[in-house]
C-alpha positions as CSV (number, residue, x, y, z in Angstrom):
1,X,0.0,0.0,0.0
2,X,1.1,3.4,-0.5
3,X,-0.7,6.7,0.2
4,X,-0.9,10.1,-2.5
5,X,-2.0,13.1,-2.8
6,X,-3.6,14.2,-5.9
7,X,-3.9,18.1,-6.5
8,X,-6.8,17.6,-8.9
9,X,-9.8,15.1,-9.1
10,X,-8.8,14.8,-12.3
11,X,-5.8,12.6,-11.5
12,X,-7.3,9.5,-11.6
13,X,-9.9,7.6,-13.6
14,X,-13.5,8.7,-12.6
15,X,-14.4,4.9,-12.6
16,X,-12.0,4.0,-10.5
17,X,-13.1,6.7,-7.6
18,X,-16.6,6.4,-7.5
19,X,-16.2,1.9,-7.4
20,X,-15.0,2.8,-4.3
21,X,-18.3,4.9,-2.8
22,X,-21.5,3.2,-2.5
23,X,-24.0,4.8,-5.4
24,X,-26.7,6.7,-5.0
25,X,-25.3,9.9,-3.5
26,X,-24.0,12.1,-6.2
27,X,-22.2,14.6,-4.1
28,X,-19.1,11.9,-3.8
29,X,-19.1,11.2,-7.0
30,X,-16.2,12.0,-9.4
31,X,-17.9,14.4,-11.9
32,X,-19.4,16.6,-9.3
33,X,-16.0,17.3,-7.2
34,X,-14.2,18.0,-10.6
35,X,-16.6,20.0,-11.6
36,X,-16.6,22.0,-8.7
37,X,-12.7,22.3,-9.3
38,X,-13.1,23.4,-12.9
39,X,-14.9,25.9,-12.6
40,X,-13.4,28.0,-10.1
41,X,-15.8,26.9,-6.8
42,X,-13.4,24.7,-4.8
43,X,-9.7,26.4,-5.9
44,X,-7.2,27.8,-3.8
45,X,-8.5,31.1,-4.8
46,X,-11.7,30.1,-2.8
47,X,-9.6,29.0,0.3
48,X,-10.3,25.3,-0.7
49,X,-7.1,23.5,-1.5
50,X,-7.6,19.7,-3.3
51,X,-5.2,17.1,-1.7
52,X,-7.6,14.4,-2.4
53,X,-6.0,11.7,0.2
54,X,-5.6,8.3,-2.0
55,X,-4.1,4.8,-0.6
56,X,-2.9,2.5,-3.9
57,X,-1.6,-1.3,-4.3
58,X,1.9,-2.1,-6.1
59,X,-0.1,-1.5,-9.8
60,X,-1.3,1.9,-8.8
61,X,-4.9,0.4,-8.5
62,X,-7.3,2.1,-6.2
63,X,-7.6,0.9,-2.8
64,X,-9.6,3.5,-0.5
65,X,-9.6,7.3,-1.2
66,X,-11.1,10.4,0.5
67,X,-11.7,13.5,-0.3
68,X,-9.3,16.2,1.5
69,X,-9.0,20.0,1.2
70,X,-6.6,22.5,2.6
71,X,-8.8,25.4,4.1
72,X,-7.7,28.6,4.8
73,X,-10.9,29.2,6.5
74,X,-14.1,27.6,7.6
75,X,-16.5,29.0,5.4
76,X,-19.0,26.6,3.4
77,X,-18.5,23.9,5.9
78,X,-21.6,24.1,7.7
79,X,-20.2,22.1,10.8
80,X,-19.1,25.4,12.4
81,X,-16.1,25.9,14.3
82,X,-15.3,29.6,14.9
83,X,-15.3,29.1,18.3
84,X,-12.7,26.6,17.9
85,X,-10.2,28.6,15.7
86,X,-10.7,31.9,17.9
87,X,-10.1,30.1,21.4
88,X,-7.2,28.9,19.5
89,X,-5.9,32.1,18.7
90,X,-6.3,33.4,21.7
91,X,-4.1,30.7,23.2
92,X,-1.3,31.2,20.7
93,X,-2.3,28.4,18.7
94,X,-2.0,28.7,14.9
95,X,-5.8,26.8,13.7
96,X,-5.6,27.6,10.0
97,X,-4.4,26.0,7.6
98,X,-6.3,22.9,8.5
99,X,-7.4,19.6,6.4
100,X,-10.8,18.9,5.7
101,X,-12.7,16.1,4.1
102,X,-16.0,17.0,3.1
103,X,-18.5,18.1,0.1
104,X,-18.0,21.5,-0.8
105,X,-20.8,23.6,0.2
106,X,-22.6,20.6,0.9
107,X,-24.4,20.0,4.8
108,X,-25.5,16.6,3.2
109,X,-24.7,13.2,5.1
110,X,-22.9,10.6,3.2
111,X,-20.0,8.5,2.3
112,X,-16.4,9.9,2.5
113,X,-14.4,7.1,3.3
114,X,-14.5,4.9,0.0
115,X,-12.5,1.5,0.0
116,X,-12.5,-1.8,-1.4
117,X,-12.3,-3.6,2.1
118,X,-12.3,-3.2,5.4
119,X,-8.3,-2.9,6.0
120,X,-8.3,-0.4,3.2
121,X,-10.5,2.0,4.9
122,X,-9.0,0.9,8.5
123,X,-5.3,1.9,6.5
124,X,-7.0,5.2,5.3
125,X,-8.5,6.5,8.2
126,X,-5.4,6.0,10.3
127,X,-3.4,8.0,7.7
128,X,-6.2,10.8,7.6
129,X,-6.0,11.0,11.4
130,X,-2.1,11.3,11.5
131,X,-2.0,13.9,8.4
132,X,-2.0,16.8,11.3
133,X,0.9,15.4,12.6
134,X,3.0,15.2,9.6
135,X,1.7,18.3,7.1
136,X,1.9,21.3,9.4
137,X,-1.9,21.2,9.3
138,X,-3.3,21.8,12.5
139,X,-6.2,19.3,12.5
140,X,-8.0,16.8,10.3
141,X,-12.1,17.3,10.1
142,X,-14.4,15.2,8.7
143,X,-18.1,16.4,8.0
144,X,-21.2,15.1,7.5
145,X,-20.0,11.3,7.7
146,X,-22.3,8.2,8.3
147,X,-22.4,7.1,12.0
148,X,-21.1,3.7,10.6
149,X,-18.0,5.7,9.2
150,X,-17.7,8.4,12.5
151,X,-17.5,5.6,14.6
152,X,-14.6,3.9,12.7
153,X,-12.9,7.1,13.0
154,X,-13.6,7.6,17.0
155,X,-12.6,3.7,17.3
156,X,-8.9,4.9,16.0
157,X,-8.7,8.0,18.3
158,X,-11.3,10.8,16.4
159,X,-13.5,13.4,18.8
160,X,-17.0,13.1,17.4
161,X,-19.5,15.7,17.1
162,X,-23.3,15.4,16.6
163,X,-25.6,17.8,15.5
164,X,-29.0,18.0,13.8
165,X,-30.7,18.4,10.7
166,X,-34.8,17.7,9.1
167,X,-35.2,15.5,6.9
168,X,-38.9,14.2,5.5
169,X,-39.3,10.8,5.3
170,X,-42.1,9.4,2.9
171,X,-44.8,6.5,4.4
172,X,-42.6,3.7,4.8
173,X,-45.1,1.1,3.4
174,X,-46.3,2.0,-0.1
175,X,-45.7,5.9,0.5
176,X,-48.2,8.9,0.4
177,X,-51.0,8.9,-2.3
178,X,-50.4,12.1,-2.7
179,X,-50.1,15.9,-1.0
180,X,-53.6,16.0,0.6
181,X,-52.7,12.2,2.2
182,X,-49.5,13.3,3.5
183,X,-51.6,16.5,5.0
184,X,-53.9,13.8,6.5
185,X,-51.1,12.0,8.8
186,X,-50.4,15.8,10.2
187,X,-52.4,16.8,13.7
188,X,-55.0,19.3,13.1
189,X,-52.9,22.7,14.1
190,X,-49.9,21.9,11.6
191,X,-52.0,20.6,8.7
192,X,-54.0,23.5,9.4
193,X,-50.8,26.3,9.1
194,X,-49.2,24.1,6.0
195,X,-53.2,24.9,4.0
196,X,-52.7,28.4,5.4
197,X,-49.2,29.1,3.9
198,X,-49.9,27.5,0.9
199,X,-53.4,29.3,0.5
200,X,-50.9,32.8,0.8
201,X,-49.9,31.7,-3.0
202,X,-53.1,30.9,-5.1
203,X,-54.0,34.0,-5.4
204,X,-50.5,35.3,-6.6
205,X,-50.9,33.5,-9.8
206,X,-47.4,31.8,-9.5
207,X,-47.2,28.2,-11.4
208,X,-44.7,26.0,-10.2
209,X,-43.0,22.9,-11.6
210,X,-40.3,20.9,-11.1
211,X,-37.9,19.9,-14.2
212,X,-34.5,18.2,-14.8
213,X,-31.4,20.1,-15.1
214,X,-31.5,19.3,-19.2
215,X,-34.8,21.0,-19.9
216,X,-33.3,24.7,-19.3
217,X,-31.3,26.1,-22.1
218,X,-28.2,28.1,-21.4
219,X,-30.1,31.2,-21.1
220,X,-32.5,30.3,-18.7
221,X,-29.5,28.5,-16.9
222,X,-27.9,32.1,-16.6
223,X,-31.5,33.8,-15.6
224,X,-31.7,31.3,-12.9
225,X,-28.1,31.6,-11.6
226,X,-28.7,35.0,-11.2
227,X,-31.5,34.1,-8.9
228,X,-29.7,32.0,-6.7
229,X,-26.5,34.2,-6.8
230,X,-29.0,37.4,-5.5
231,X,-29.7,35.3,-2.2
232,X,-25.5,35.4,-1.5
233,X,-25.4,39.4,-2.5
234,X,-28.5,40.0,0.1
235,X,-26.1,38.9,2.9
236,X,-23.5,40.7,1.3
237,X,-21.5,37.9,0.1
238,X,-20.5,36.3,-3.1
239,X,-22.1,32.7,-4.2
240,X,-20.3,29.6,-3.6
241,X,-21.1,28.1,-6.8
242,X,-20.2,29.7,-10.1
243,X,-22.0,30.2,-13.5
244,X,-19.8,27.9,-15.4
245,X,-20.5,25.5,-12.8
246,X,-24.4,25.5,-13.7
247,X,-23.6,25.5,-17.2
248,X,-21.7,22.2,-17.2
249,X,-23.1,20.1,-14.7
250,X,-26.7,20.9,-14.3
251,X,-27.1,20.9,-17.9
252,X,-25.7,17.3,-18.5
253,X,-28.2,14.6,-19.6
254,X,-29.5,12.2,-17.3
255,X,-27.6,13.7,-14.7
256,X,-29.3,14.3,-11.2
257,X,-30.3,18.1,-11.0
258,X,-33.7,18.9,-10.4
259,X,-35.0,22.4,-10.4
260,X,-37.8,23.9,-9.2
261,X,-39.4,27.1,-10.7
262,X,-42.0,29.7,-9.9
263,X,-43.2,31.1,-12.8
264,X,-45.2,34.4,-13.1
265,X,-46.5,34.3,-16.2
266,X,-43.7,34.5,-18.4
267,X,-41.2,35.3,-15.8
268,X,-38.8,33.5,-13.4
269,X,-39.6,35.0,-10.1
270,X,-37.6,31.9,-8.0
271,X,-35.9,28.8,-8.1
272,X,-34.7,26.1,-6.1
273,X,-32.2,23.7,-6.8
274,X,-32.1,19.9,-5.9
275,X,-30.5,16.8,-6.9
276,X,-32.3,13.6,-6.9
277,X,-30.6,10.0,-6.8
278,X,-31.3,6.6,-5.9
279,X,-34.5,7.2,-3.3
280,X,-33.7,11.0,-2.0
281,X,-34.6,14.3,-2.7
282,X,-31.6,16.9,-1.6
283,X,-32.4,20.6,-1.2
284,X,-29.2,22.9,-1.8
285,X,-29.5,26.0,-3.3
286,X,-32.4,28.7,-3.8
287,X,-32.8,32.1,-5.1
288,X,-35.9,34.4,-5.8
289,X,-36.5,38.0,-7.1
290,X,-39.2,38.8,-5.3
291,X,-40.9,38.4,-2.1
292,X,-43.8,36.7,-1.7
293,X,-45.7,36.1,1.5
294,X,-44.8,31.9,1.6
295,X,-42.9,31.7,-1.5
296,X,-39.7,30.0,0.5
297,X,-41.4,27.2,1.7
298,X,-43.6,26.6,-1.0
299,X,-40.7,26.4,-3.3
300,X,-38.0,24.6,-1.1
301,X,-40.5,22.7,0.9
302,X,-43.6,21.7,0.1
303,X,-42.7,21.8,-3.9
304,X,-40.2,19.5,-2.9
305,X,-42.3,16.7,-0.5
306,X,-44.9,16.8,-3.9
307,X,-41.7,15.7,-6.0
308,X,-40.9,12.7,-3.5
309,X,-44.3,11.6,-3.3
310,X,-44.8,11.7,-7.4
311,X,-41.3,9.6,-8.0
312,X,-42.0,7.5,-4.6
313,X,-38.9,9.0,-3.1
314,X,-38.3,7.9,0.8
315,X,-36.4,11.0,2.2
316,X,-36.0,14.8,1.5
317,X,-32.9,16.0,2.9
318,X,-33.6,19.9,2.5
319,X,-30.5,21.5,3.9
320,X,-29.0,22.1,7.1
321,X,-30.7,23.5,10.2
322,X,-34.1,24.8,10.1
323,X,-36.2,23.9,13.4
324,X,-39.4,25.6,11.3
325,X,-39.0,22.6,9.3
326,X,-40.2,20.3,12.5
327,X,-43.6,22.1,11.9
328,X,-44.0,21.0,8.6
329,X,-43.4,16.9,8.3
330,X,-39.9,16.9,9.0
331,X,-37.9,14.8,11.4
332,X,-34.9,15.6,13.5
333,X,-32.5,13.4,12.3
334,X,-28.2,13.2,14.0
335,X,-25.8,14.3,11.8
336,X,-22.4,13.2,12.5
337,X,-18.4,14.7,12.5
338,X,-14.8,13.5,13.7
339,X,-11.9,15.9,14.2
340,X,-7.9,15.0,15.2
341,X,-6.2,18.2,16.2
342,X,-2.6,18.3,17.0
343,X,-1.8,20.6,19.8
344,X,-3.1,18.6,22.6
345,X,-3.8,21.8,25.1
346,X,-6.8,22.6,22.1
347,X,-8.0,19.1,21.9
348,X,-8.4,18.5,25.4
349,X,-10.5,21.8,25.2
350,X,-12.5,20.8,22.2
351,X,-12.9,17.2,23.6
352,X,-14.5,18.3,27.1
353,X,-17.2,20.8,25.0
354,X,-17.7,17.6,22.6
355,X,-19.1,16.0,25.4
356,X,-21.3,18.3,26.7
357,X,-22.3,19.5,23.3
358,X,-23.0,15.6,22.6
359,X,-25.6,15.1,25.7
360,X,-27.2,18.7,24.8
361,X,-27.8,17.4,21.3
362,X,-29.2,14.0,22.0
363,X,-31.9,15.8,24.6
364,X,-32.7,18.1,22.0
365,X,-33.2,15.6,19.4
366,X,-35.5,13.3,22.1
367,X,-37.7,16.7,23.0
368,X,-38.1,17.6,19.2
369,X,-39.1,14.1,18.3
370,X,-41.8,14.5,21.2
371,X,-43.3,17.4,19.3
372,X,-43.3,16.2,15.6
373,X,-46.5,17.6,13.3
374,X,-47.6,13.6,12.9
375,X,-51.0,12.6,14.6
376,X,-48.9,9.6,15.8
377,X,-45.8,7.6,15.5
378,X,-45.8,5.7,11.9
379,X,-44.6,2.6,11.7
380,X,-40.8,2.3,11.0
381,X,-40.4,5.9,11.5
């Protein structure tokens, strides 16, 4: 075995990278990362850094592989550590650069540890978890893993960190006939404010549909970019993802983009964009033009839950955070991070607020699950 960096995706054969990750989540996947590094979103310009982590046989073949950045920041992570890197700095302790594997501007759970067996990805997280050691880096993070995969990690040394996200799930047996049946498992109060916020629209004369990335041309891709990049300039900040970026990927046929559009008469007044694959919905970006009284959840929300039921789709993972998503069908669901850091005086630190942080979450997840919007515990949920 052997480990490598590789300073581009590029560097090896798409096939041979996404063999190792399970399918059905597309965010791992080869053509997605390189895009993202082709068109000027995750660059050291940006602050990310590819060093894709990779561990080979003799032959060069692929045995496990991660994704790795250098970061000279924490921005687009979504598994926030400020607090971290200023108590650092206010011991002394240099916290950036630091290595980070993870989806770019992606608070999605899902594999990042791909192998062919079980000592491969034993071999690769032990190297992952030693990289601060050796590169000058003062930590290794890893975001948004499966527990499976955070608890290999915490097995070889790894703090963990859980948080929480909503995600819908559909009816496990046979799923929801439709919007109105969904509405029916609800108790009376929430069912009653989802008709309310939805009733907001009709009269607004907005259509909305939901299309594959290939139906829009490259005009309507740019009209709808500049939608999504107006929701980054109202917080006074440019857009993660770049126009090129649209243009390539969400354009490519049969690929997994899915966009949702609100439609005054001729016009595109907002847009929300998704990626579908294997049996879940995921909710990453929106924009809009104008304000509508309801016009954010009907487009990333309830828009979304219609899709899922029409393609029989089991879970809609809509984005990070977002307790006003309990209200409306959604279920809190533990998300899950591991994190090495060198300088022991800083991991002894960020260890004892792990474990706090840890019992806090799991309470909050139990009284959250005691106040869902169902009538009553389904079965298998």
């Amino acid at each position: 075995m052997r480990l490598r960096h590789l300073a581009r995706i590029a560097e090896v054969p798409a096939e041979a990278w996404d063999a190792l990750f399970p399918a059905g989540y597309p965010f791992i996947r080869h053509d997605w990362l390189r895009a993202l590094e082709e068109h000027g979103c995750a660059t050291p310009e940006s602050g990310w850094t590819p060093c894709h982590l990779v561990l080979e046989d003799d032959a060069g073949g692929l045995l496990a592989a991660a994704p790795l950045y250098l970061k000279a920041h924490s921005w687009g992570e979504f598994v926030f550590d400020f607090a971290w890197a200023e108590g650092a700095q206010q011991a002394g302790i240099r916290y950036y650069p630091k290595l980070l594997s993870a989806v770019p501007f992606t608070p999605s759970s899902g594999p990042r540890l791909g192998a062919r067996d079980a000592p491969s990805r034993a071999a690769l997280i032990s190297a992952l978890l030693q990289l601060p050691e050796h590169s000058g880096a003062s930590s290794w993070h890893g975001l948004f893993l499966p527990e499976a995969e955070a608890e290999a990690c915490a097995e070889q040394g790894a703090l963990r960190r859980h948080d929480l996200q909503f995600h819908w799930h559909n009816r496990p047996e046979g799923g929801y006939a439709d919007f109105e049946d969904f509405l029916a498992a609800l108790s009376h109060d929430k069912r009653k404010k989802i008709r309310q916020e939805r009733r907001k629209l009709e009269g607004s004369g907005l259509r909305f549909e939901t299309l594959p990335g290939e139906a829009f041309g490259e005009a309507q891709w740019a009209e709808l970019y500049a939608l999504y990049a107006n929701t980054y300039e109202e917080r006074g900040q440019p857009p993660y993802l770049s126009l090129d970026f649209f243009l390539d990927y969400a354009r490519r046929p049969g690929g997994p983009v899915r966009v949702t559009v609100a439609r005054d008469g001729a016009r595109t007044v907002a847009m929300a964009l998704l990626l579908q694959d294997g049996n879940r919905l995921y909710g990453r970006h929106w924009g809009a033009a104008e304000r509508y009284d309801g016009l954010h959840f009907e487009t990333c929300y309830y828009q979304g839950v219609q899709h899922c039921i029409r393609e029989g789709l089991a879970v809609y993972d809509a984005g990070a955070q977002g307790e006003h998503k309990l209200a409306r069908g959604f279920d809190p669901v533990m998300t899950h991070s591991v994190h090495s850091i060198s300088d022991p005086r800083l991991a002894q630190a960020v260890a004892r607020a792990l474990s706090r942080e840890r019992l806090l979450v799991a309470a909050r997840q139990q009284q959250l699950w005691e106040h869902r919007a169902y009538r009553h515990a389904e079965p298998g949920r």
